[in-house]
C-alpha positions in Angstrom: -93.7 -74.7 168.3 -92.7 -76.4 165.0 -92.3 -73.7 162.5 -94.9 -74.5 159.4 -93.4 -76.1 156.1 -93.4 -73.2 153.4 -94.8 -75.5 150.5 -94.0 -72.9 147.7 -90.4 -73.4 148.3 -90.3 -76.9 148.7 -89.8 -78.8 145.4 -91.1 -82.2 145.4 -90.3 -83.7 142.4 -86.1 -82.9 143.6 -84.9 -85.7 144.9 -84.5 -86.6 148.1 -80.6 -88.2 147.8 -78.1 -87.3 145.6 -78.6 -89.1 142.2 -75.1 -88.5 141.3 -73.8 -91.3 143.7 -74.7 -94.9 143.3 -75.8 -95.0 147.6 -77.9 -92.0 146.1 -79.8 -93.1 143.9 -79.5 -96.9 146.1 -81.8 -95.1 148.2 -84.2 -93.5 146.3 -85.2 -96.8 144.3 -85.2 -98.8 147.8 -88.2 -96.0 148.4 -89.9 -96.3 144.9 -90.0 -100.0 144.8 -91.4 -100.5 148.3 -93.5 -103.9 147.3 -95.8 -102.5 150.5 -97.1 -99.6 147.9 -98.7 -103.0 146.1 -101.0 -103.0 149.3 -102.2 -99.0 149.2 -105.5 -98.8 148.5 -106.5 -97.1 145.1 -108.2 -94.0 147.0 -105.1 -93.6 149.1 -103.1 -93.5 146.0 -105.6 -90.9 144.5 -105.3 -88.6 147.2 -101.2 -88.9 147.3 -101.8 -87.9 143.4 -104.1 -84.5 144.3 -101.3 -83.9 147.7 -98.1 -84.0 144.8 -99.9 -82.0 142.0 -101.3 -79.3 144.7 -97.8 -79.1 146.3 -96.3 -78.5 142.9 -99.1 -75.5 142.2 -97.5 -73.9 145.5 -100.4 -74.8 148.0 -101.2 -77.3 150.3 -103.5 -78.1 153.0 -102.9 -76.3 156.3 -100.6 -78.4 158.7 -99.0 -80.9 155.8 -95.4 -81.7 156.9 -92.5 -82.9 155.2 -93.2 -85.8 155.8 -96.3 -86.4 154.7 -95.6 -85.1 151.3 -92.5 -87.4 150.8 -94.7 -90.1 151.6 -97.1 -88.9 148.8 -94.3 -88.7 146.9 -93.2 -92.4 147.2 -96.6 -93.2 146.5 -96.5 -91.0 143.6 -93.3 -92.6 141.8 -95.0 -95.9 142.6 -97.8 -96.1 141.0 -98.2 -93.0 138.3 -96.0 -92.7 134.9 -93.8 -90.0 135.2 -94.5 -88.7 131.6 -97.9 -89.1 132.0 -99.2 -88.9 135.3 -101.6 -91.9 134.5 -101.8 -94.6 137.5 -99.7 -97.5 135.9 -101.8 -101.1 135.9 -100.4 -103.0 139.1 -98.7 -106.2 137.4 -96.5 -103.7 135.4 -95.1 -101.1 138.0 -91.8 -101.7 139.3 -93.2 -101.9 142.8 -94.6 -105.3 142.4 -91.3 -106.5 140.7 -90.7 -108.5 144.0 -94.2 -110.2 144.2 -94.7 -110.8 140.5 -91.1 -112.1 139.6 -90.3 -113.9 143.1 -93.0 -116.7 141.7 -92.4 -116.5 138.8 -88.3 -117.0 138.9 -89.1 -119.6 142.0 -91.3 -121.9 139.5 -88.8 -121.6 136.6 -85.8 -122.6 139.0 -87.9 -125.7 140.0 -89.9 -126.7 137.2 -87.2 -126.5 134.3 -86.7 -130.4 133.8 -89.6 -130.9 131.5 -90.0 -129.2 128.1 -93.7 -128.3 128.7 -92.8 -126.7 132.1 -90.0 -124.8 130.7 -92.1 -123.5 128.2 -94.8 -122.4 129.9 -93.0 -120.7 132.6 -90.9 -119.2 129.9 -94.0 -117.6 128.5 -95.6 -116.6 131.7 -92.3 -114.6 131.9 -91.9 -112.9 128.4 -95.6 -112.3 128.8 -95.1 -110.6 132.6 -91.8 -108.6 130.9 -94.0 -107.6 128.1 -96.1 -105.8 130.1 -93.9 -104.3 132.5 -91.7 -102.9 129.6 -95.4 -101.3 128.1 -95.8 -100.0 131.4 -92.8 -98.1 131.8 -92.3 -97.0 128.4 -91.3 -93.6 127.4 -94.6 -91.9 126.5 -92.7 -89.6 124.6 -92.0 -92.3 121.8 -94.8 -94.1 121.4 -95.4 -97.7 120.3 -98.2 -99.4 118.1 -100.3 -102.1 119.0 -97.8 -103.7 116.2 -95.1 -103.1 117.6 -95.4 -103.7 120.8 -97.0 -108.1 119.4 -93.9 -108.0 117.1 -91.4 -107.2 120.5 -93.3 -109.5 122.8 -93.2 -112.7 119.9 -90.1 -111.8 119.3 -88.7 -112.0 123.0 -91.0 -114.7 123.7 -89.8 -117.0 120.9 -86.5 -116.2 121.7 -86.7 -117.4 125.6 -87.8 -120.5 123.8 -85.7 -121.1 121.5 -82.9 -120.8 124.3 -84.5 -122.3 127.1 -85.4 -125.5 125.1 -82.6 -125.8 123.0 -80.2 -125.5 126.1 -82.6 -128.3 128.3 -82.2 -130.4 125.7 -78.5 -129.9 125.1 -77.4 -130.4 129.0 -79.3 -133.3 129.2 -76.2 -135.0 130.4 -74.7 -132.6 131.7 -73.8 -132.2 135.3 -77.4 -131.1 137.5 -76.2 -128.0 138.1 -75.5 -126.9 134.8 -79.2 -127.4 133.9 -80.6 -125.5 136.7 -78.4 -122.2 135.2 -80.7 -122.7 131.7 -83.5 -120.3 132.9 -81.1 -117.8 133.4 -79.3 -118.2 130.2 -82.6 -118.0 128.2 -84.3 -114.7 130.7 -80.8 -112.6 129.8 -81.2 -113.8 126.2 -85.1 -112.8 126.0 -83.7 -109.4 127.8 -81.3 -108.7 124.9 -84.0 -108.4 122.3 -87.4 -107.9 124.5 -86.3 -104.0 125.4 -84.7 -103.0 122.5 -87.8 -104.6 120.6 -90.0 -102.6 122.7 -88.1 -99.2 122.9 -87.2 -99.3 119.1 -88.8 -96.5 118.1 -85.9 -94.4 120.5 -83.4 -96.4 118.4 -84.6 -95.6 115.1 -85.6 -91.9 115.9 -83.7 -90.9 118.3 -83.9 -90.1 122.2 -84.8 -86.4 123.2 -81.1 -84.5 124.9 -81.0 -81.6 126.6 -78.7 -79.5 128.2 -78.0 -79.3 131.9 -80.8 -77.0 132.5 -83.3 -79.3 130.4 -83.4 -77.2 127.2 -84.4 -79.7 124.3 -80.8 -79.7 122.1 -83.0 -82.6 119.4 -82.5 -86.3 119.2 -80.0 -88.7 119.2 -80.1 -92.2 118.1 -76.7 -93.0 119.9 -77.9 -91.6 123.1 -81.1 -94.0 122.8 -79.1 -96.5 121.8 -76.9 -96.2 125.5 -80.4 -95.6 127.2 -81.1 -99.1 126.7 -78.3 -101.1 126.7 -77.9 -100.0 130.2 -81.4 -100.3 130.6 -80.9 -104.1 129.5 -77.6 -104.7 131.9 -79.6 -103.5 134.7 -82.4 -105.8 134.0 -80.2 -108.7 133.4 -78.1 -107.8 136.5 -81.7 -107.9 138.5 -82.3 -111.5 137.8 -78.2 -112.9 137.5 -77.4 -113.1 142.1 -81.3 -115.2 142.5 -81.1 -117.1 139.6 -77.4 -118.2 139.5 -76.7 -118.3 143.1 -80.0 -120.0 144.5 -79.9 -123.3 141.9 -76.7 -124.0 143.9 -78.2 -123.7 147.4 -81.1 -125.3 146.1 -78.6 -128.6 144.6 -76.9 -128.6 148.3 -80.2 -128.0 149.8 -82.3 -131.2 148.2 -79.4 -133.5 149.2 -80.1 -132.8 153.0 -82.2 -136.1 154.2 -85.1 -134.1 155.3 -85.7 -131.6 151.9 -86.4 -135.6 151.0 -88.7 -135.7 153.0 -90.5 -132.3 152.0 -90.5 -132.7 148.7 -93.3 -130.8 148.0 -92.3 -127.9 149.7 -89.4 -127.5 147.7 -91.0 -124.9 145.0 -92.4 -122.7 147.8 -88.9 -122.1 149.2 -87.5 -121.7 146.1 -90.4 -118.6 145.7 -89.7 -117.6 148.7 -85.5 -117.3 148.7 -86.0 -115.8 145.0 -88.0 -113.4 146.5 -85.8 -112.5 149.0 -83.0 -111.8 146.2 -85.2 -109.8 144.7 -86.1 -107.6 147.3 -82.4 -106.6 147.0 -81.7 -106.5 143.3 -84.5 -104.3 142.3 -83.4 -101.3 143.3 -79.8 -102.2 143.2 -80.3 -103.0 138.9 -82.2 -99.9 139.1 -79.3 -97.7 140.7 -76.4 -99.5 138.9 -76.5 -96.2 136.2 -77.9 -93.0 136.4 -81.5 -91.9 135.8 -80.3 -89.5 134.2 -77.9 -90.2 132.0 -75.3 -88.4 130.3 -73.4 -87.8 127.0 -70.2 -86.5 125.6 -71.4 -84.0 122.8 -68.2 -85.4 120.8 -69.8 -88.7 120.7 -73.1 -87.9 119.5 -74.1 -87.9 115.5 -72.3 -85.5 113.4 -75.4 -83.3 112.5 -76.8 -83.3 115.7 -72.8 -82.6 117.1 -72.6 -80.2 114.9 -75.6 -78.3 115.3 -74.5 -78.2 119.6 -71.5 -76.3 118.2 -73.4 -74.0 116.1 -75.1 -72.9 118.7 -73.2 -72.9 122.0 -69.6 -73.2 120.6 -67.3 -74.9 122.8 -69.1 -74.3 126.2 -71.5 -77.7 126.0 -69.7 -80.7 126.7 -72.4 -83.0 127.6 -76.2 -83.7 127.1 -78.5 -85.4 129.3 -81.4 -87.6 128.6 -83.6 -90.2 130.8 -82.6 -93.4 130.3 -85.6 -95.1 131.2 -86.5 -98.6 133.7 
């Protein structure tokens, strides 16, 4: 007879690999960003909700395994903010970063010869980044309504500005070349779009704690890590699909019979992009850790200094989440 799972020892919110290693943490975001979680209906979601919350108040309905709370869980990290608890809109969690941006990457590989098409996919982009970055956002430094136009204009503008300007410069340059001028202007739009939209961390600082998550204060230069990895991660989710596939797409339309199926050249090209992404999501996502860390030597002199006022030489680092 299976013994029964003692729920007020188990800690669901631990994680189920070890964070510390990149295969770790590999894992875990291969679990969060399932794109089947898109699928789960909004009652099923609600009930995984009320299973994680009861688990964590020590209880939970007679006969729950283990496993059925690690799938409530997943369902959990899906679809709710972790600062919050509030169910996240669908377009914006990360879970439907395979759906939403396989289209959207597949149109603006194929239709980037025109200026009208590059701008509008450009936009439909900035505009689906926008709101993922609102989505995930640290609750615990809030944006305005402002701020949040001023980021997405900004980002928007500068995808533009990029994507335009280089379409019009490699206009005789080789095919190839061309085809890489969505990526160039989605890594420039990713340089300011995040910092734009997390800029009240920047300017105010990022909340550090110890290792046993005792608030130490803020730290601009923490933030100010947070996101740039935060912004390599996102870049390095887009660079494999969007540099590699143009080049199988170029070898791919000289074939006699792509000819032929002309107009089923964009759906593969949606198709293969999503396939990249089903990989580089969670691979961006586990390239750093969650949760990141800090030398306290490196941190700002009052904030260094007040560490050592308190703890003398026995805190060498901080901690802080880093954010998606």
């Amino acid at each position: 007879m299976a013994m029964e799972l003692n729920v007020t020892k188990f800690n669901i919110d631990a994680p189920q690999w070890d964070q510390g290693t990149f295969i770790g943490r590999l894992k875990h975001f291969f679990n969060i960003t399932d794109p089947r979680t898109v699928f789960v209906s909004e009652q099923e979601l609600d009930k995984a909700k009320l299973l994680v919350e009861t688990c964590r108040a020590g209880s939970a309905p007679p006969g729950t395994s283990e496993e059925q709370l690690r799938y409530a869980k997943k369902l959990y990290d899906s679809a709710f903010h972790p600062d919050t608890g509030d169910k996240m809109n669908l377009i914006g969690r990360m879970s439907f970063q395979v759906p939403g941006g396989m289209a959207i990457t597949g149109c603006m590989l194929q239709f980037y010869r025109t200026v009208p098409a590059v701008v509008f996919w450009q936009w439909v982009n900035q505009s689906f980044n926008a709101l993922v970055n609102y989505t995930n956002r640290n609750a615990a430094s809030p944006i305005t309504l402002t701020q949040i136009g001023v980021a997405y204009v900004t980002a928007t503008s500068t995808a533009l500005a990029t994507a335009v300007g280089l379409n019009l410069y490699t206009k005789k340059a080789p095919p190839l070349v061309a085809r890489w001028v969505p990526f160039a202007a989605v890594a420039a739009a990713n340089c300011v779009n995040i910092p734009m939209m997390r800029q009240q961390e920047i300017l105010n600082g990022i909340a550090v704690t110890d290792e046993n998550d005792n608030k130490l204060g803020y730290s601009r230069k923490a933030a100010v890590k947070g996101i740039s990895q935060v912004v390599i991660s996102r870049i390095s989710m887009a660079a494999p699909g969007m540099i590699l596939l143009p080049v199988l797409m170029e070898r791919l339309e000289r074939m006699p019979f792509m000819k032929k199926i002309h107009f089923l050249h964009a759906p593969l090209q949606v198709m293969l992009a999503g396939g990249f992404l089903l990989f580089m999501v969670p691979v961006a996502c586990s390239l750093f850790p969650q949760r990141c860390s800090m030398a306290v030597s490196s941190l700002e002199p009052e904030l260094r200094d007040s560490i050592v006022n308190q703890y003398g030489d026995k805190l060498h680092y901080v901690y802080f989440n880093k954010g998606l």
